[in-house]
BALOBA-1460 file (C-alpha; in Angstrom, 3 decimals):
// residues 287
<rec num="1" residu="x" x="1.968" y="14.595" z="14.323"/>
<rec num="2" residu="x" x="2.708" y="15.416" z="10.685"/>
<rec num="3" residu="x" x="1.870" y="13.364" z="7.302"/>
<rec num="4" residu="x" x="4.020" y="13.654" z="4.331"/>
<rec num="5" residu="x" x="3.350" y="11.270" z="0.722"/>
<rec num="6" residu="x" x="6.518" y="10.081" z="-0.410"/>
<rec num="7" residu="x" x="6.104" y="8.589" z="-4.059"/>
<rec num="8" residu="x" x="8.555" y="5.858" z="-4.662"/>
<rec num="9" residu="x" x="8.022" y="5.426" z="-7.932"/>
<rec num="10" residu="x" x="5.542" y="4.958" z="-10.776"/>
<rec num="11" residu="x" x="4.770" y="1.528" z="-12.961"/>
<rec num="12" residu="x" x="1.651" y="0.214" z="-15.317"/>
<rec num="13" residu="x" x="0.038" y="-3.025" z="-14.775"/>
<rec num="14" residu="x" x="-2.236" y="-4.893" z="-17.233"/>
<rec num="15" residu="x" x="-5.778" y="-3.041" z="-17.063"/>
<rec num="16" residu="x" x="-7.569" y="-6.363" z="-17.108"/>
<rec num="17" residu="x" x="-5.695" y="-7.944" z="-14.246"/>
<rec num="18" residu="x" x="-6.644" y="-4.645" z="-12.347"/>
<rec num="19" residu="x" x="-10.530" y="-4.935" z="-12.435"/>
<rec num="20" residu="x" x="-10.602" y="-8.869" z="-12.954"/>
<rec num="21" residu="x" x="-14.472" y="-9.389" z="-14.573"/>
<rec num="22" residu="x" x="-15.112" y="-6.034" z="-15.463"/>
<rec num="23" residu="x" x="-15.146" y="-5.027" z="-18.808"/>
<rec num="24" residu="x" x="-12.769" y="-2.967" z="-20.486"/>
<rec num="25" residu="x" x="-15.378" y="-0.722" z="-21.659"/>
<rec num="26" residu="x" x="-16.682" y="-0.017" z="-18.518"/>
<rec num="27" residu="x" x="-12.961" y="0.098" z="-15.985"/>
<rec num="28" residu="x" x="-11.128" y="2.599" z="-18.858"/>
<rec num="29" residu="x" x="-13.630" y="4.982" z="-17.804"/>
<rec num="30" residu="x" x="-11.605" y="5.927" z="-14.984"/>
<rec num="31" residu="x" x="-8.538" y="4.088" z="-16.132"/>
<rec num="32" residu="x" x="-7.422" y="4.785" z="-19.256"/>
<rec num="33" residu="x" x="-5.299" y="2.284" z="-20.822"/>
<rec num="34" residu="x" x="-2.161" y="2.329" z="-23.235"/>
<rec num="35" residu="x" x="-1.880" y="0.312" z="-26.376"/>
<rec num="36" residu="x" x="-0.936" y="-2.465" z="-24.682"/>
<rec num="37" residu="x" x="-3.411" y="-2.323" z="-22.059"/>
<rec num="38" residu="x" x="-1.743" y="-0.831" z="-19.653"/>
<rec num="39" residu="x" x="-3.163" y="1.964" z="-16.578"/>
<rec num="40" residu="x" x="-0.756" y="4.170" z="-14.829"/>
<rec num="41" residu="x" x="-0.033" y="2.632" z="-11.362"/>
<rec num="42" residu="x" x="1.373" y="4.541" z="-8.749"/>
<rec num="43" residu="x" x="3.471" y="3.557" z="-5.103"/>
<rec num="44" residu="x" x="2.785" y="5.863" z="-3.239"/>
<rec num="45" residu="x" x="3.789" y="5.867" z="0.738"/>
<rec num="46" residu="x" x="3.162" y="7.997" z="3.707"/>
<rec num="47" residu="x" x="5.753" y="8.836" z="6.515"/>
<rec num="48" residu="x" x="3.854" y="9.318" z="9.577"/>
<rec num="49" residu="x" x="6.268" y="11.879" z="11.988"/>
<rec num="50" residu="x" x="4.974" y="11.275" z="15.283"/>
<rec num="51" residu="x" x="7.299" y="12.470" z="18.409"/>
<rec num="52" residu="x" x="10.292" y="10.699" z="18.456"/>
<rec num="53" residu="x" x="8.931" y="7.768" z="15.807"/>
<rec num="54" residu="x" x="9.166" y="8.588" z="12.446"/>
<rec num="55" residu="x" x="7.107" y="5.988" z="10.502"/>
<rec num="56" residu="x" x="6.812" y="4.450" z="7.067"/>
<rec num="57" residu="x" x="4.450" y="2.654" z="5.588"/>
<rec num="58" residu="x" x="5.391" y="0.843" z="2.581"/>
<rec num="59" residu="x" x="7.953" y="1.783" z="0.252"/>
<rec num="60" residu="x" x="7.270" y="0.720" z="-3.163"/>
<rec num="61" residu="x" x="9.286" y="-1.965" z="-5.551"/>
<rec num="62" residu="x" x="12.336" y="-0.782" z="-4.620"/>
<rec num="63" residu="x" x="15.914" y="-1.186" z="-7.048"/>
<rec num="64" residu="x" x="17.456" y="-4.315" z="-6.864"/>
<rec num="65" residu="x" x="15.795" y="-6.128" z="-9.157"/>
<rec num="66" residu="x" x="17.310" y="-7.109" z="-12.866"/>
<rec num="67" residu="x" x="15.974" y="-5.283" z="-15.886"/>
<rec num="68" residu="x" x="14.020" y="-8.314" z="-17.534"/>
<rec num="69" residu="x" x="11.802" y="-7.998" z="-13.817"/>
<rec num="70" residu="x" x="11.313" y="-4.087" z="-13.739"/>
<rec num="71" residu="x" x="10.771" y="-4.616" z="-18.049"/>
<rec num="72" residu="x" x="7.341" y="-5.823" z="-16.850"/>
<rec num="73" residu="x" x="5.850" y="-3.134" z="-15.016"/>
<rec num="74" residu="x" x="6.991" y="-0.557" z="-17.612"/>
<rec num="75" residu="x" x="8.244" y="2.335" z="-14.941"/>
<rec num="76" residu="x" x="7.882" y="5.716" z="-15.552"/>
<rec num="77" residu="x" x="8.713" y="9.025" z="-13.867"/>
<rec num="78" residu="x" x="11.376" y="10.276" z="-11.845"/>
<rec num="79" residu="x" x="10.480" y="9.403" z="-8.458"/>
<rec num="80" residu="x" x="12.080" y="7.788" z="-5.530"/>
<rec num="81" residu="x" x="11.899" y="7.444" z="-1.401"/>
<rec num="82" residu="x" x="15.223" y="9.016" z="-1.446"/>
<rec num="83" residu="x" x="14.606" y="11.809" z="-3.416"/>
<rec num="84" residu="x" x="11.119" y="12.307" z="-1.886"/>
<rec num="85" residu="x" x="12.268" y="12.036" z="2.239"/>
<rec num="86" residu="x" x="14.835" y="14.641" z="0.808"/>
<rec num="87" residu="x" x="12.275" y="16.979" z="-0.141"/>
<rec num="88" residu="x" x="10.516" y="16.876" z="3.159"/>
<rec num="89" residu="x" x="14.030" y="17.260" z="5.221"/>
<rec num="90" residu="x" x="14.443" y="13.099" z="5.843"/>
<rec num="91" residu="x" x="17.033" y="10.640" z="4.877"/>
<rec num="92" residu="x" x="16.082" y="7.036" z="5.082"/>
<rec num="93" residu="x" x="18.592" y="6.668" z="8.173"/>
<rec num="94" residu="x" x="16.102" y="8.844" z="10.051"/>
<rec num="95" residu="x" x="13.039" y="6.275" z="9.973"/>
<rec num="96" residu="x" x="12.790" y="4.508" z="12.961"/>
<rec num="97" residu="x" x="9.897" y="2.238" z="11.251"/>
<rec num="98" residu="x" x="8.582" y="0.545" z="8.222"/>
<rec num="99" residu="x" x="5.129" y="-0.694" z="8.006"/>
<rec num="100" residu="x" x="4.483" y="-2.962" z="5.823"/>
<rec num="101" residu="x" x="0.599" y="-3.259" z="4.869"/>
<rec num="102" residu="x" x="1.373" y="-7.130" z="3.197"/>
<rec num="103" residu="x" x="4.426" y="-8.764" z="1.638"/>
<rec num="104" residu="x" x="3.737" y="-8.630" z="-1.962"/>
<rec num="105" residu="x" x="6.998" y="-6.893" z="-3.932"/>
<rec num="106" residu="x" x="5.499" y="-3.754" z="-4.635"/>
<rec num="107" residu="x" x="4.475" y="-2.893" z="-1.111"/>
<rec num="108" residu="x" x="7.772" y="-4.146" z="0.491"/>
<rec num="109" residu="x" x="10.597" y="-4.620" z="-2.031"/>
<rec num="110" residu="x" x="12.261" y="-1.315" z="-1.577"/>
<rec num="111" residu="x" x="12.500" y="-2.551" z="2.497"/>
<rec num="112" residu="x" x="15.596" y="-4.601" z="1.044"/>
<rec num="113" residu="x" x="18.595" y="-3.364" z="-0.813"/>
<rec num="114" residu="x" x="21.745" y="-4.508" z="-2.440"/>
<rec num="115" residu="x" x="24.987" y="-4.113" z="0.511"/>
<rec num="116" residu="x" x="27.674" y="-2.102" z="-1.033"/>
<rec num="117" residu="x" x="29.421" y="-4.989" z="-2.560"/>
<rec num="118" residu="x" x="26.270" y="-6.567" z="-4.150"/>
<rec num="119" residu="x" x="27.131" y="-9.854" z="-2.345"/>
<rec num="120" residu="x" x="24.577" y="-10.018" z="-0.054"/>
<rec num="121" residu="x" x="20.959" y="-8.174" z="0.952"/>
<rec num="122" residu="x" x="20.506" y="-6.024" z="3.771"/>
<rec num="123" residu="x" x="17.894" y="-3.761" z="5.458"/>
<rec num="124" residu="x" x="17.592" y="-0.324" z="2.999"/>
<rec num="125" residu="x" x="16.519" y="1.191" z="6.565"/>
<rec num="126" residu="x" x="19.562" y="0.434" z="9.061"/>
<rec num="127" residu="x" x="17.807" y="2.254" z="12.284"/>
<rec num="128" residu="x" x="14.105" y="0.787" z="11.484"/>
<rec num="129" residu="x" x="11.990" y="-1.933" z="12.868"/>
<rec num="130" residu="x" x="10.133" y="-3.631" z="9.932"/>
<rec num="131" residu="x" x="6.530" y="-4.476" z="10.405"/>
<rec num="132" residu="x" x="4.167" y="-7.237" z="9.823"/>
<rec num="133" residu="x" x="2.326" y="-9.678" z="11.406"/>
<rec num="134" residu="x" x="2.459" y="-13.519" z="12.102"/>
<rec num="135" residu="x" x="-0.420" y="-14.797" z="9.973"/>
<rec num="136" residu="x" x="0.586" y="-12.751" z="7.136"/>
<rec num="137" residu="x" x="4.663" y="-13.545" z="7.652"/>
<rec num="138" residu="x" x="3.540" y="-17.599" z="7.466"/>
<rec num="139" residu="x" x="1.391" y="-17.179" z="4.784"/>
<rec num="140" residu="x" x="4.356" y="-14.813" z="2.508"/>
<rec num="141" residu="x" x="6.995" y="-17.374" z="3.364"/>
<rec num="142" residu="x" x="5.319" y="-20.258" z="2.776"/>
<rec num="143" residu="x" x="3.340" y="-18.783" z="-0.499"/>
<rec num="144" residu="x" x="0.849" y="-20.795" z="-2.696"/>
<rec num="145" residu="x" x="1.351" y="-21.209" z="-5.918"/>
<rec num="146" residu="x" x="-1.329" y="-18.176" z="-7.150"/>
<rec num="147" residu="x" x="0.527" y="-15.621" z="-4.915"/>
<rec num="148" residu="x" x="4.085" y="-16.904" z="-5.031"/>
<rec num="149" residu="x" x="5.746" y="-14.385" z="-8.185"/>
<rec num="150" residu="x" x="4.343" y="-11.394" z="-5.576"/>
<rec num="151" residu="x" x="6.520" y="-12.805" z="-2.562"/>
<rec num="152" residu="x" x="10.042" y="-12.749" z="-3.553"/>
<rec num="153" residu="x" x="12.245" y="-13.923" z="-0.862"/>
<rec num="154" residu="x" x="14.903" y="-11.473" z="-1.181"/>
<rec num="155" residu="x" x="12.483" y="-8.839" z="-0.076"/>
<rec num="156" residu="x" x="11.601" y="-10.958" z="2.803"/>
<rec num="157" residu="x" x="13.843" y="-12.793" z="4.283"/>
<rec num="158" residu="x" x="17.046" y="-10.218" z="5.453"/>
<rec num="159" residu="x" x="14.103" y="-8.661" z="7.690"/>
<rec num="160" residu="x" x="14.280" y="-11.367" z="9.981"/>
<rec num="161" residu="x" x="18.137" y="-12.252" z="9.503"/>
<rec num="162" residu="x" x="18.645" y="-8.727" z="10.606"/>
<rec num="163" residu="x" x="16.815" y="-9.303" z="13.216"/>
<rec num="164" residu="x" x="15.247" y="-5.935" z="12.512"/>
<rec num="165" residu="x" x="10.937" y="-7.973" z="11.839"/>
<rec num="166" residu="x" x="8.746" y="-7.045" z="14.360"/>
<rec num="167" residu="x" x="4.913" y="-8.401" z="14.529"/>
<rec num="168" residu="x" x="1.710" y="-6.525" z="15.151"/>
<rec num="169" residu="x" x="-1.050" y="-7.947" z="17.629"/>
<rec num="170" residu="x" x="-3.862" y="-9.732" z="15.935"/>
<rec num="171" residu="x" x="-7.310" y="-8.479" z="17.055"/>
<rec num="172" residu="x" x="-10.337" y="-10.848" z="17.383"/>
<rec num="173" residu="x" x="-12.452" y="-9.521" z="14.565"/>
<rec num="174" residu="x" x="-10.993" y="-6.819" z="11.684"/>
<rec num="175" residu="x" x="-9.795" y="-4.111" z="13.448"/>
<rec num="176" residu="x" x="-7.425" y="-3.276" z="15.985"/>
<rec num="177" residu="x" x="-7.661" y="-0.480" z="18.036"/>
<rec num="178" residu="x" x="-4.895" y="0.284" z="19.369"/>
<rec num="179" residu="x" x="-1.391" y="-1.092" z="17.557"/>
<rec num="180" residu="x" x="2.092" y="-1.136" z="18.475"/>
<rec num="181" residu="x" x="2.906" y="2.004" z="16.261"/>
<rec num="182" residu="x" x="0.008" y="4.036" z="17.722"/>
<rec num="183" residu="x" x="-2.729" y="4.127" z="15.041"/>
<rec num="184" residu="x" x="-5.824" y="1.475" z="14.101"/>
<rec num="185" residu="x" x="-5.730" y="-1.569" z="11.653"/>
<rec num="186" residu="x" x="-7.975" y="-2.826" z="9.907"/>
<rec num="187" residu="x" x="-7.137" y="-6.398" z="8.590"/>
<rec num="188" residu="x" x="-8.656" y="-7.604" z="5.143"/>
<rec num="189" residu="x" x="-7.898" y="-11.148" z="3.841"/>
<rec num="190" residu="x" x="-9.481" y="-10.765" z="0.300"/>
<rec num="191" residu="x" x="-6.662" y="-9.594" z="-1.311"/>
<rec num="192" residu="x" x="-3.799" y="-11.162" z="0.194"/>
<rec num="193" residu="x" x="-4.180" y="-13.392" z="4.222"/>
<rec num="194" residu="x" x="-4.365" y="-10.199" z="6.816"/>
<rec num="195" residu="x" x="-3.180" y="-7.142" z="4.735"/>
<rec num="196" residu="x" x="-3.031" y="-4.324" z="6.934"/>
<rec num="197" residu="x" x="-4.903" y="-1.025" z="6.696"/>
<rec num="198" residu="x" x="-3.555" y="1.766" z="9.199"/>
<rec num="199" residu="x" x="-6.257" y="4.102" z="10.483"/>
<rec num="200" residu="x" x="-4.124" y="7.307" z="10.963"/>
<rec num="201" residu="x" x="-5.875" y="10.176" z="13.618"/>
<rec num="202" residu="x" x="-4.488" y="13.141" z="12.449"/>
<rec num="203" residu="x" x="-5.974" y="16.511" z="14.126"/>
<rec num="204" residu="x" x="-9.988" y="15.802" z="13.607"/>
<rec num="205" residu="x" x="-9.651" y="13.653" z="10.924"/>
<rec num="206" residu="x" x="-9.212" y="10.135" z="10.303"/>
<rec num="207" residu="x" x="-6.646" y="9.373" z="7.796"/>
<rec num="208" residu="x" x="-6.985" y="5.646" z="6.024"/>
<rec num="209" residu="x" x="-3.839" y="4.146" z="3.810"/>
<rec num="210" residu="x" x="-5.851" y="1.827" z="1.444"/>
<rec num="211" residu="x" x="-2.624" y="-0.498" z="-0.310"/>
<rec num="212" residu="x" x="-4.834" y="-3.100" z="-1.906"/>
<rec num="213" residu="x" x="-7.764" y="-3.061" z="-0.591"/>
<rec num="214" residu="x" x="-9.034" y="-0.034" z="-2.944"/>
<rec num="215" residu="x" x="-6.187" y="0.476" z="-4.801"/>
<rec num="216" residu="x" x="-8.002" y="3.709" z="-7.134"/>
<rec num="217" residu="x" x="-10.999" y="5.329" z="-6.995"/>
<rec num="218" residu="x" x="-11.856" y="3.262" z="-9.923"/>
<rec num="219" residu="x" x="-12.520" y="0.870" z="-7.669"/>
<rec num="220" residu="x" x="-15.268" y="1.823" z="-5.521"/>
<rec num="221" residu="x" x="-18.035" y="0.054" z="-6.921"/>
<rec num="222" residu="x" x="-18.237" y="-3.347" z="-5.101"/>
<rec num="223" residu="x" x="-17.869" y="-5.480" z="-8.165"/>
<rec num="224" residu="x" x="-14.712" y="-4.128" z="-9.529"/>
<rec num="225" residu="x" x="-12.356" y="-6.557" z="-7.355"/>
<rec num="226" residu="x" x="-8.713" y="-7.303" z="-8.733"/>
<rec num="227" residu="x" x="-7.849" y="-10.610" z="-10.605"/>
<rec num="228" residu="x" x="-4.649" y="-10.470" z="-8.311"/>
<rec num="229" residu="x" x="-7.359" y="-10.565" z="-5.332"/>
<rec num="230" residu="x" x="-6.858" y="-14.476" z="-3.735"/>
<rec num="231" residu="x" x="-10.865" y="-14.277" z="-2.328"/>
<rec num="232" residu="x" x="-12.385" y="-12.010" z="-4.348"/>
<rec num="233" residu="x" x="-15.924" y="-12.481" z="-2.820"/>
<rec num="234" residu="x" x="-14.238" y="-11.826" z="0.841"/>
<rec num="235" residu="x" x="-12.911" y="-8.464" z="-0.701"/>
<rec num="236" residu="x" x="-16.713" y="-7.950" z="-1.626"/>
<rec num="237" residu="x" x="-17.083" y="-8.353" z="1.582"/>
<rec num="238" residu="x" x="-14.603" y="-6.140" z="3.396"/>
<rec num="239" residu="x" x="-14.999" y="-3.359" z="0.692"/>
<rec num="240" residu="x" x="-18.902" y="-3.054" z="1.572"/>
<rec num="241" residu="x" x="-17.975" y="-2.974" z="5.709"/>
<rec num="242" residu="x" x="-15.233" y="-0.775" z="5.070"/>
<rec num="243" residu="x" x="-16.394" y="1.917" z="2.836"/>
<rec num="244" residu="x" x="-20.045" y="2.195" z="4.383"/>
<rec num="245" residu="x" x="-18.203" y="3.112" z="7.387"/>
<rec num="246" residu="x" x="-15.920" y="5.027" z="6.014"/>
<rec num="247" residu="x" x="-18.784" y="6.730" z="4.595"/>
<rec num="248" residu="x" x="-20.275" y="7.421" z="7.596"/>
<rec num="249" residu="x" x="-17.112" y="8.827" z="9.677"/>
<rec num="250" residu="x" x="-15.833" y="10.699" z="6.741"/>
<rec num="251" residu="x" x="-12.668" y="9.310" z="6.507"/>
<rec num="252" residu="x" x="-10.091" y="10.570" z="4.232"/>
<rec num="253" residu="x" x="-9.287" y="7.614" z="1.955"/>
<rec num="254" residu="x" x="-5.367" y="7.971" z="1.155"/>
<rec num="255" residu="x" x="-4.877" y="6.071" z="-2.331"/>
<rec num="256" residu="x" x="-1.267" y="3.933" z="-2.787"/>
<rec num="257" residu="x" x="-1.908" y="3.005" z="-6.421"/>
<rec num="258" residu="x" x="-4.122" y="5.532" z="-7.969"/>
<rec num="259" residu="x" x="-1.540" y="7.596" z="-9.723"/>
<rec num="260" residu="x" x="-4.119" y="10.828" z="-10.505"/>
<rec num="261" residu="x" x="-5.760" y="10.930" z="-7.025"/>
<rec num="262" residu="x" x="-4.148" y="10.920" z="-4.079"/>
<rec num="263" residu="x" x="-6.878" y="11.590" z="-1.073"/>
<rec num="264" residu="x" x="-10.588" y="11.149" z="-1.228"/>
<rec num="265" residu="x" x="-13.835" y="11.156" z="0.656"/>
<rec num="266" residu="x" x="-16.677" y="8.667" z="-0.270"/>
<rec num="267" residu="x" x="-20.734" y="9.594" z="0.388"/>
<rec num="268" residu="x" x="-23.844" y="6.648" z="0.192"/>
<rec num="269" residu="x" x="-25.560" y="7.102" z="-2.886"/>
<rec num="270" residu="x" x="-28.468" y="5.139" z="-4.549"/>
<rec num="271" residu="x" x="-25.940" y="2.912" z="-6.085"/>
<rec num="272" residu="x" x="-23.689" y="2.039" z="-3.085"/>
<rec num="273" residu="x" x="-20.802" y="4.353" z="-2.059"/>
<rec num="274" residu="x" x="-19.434" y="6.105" z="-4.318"/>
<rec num="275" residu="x" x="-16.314" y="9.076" z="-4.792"/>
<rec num="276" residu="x" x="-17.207" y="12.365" z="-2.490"/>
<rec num="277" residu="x" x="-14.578" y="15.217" z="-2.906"/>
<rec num="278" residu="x" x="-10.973" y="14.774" z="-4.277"/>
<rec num="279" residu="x" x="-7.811" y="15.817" z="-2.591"/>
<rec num="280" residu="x" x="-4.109" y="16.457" z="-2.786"/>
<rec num="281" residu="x" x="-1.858" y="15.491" z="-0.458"/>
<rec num="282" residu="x" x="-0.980" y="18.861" z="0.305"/>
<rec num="283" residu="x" x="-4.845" y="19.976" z="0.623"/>
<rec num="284" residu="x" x="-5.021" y="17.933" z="3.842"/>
<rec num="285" residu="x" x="-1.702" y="17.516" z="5.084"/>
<rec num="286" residu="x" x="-0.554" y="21.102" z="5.265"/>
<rec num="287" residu="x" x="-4.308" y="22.763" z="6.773"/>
């Protein structure tokens, strides 16, 4: 197996919507904000090259949307999935899946693409299989009215016209052992109903794609939950069960949205779990 990041581009997002009831003078700590209180967000994916599967999970905002849309996330740098598969050797024709953590337009919009006419939407991954899972399908295309701006249906939909959507298993409790795509998942319904958390082996170490559920290592302490979060005391929740144990089995906490750290380790201290060691990508991905 081999791990590559593949950025797919960088945005802000409102610094107070980010840490919900924390203060500003405690969050810009960690997160700096602009003048108009904005922090540096990042999408940030991971292909997952595993014999003859060659896996992607998540893949960012994508392009199709009009210029008023991408005027409110304030994008910045250069980066893209094409140009980033490039630089490991792929081309987006190669990936035989996309996993989608949850539905929400910066996770999944760039599964979806303009056809060459722009008449019509079709898959931006013609050989893949696009992954999510029943609950969390229901729950996207039938949104509420808090989370319905996050689930646009042109990044939903064409999956299952194309009939390219395929669903996960559900486990019992939080986790399943043993998915279709070969890794873990751990499902959290703070943020968003059953967002998905893959739980990557990867030689001895244990490899954990956070999306939402800590999107930067500003995050850590229990407390700072997102105002986008639909159950914020159920993320309170999940965070404590899921970073006490990844505490204790050293996992190696891969960060979507954090656009200055991209790996990290956490340790129990007196004040709950906090940050570890930081890594690049390339620290653990290429030893």
């Amino acid at each position: 197996m081999q791990l590559y990041p593949i950025e797919s581009g960088n945005f802000k997002l409102d610094g107070g919507a980010m840490f919900g009831v924390v203060p500003k003078s405690i969050w810009q700590r960690t997160n700096p904000a602009d003048a108009n209180n904005m922090i540096d967000i990042a999408a940030r994916c991971l292909l997952i090259e595993d014999g003859n599967r060659l896996i992607l999970v998540d893949t960012g905002m994508g392009n199709k949307q009009n210029d008023k849309f991408f005027g409110y996330y304030y994008l910045w740098g250069n980066d893209s999935i094409d140009n980033s598969l490039k630089q490991h050797g792929f081309h987006r024709d190669d990936i035989t899946d996309v996993f989608m953590t949850h539905l929400h337009f910066d996770h999944c919009g760039g599964s979806i693409q303009w056809n060459k006419d722009r008449t019509a939407y079709e898959p931006a991954f013609k050989n893949a299989n696009f992954w999510s899972n029943k609950e969390h399908w229901d729950w996207a295309t039938q949104p509420n009215n808090r989370e319905k701006a996050s689930f646009l249906k042109e990044n939903i939909l064409p999956m299952q016209e194309s009939g390219q959507l395929r669903f996960t298993e559900l486990p019992e409790d939080r986790l399943l052992k043993n998915s279709d795509l070969g890794f873990a998942i751990f499902f959290a319904d703070g943020h968003t109903d059953k967002q998905m958390i893959p739980l990557i082996k990867y030689k001895d170490k244990t490899i954990a794609f956070m999306a939402d559920l800590l999107p930067t290592v500003g995050h850590l302490p229990l407390p700072f939950v997102m105002g986008y979060d639909t159950r914020p005391l159920l993320t309170l929740d999940e965070k404590e069960i899921f970073l006490k144990t990844a505490a204790d089995e050293n996992y190696y906490l891969f960060l979507e949205h954090d656009a200055h750290n991209q790996i990290i380790t956490v340790q129990h201290t007196e004040k709950g779990v906090r940050l570890d060691q930081t890594y690049t990508t390339q620290d653990i991905f290429t030893n």
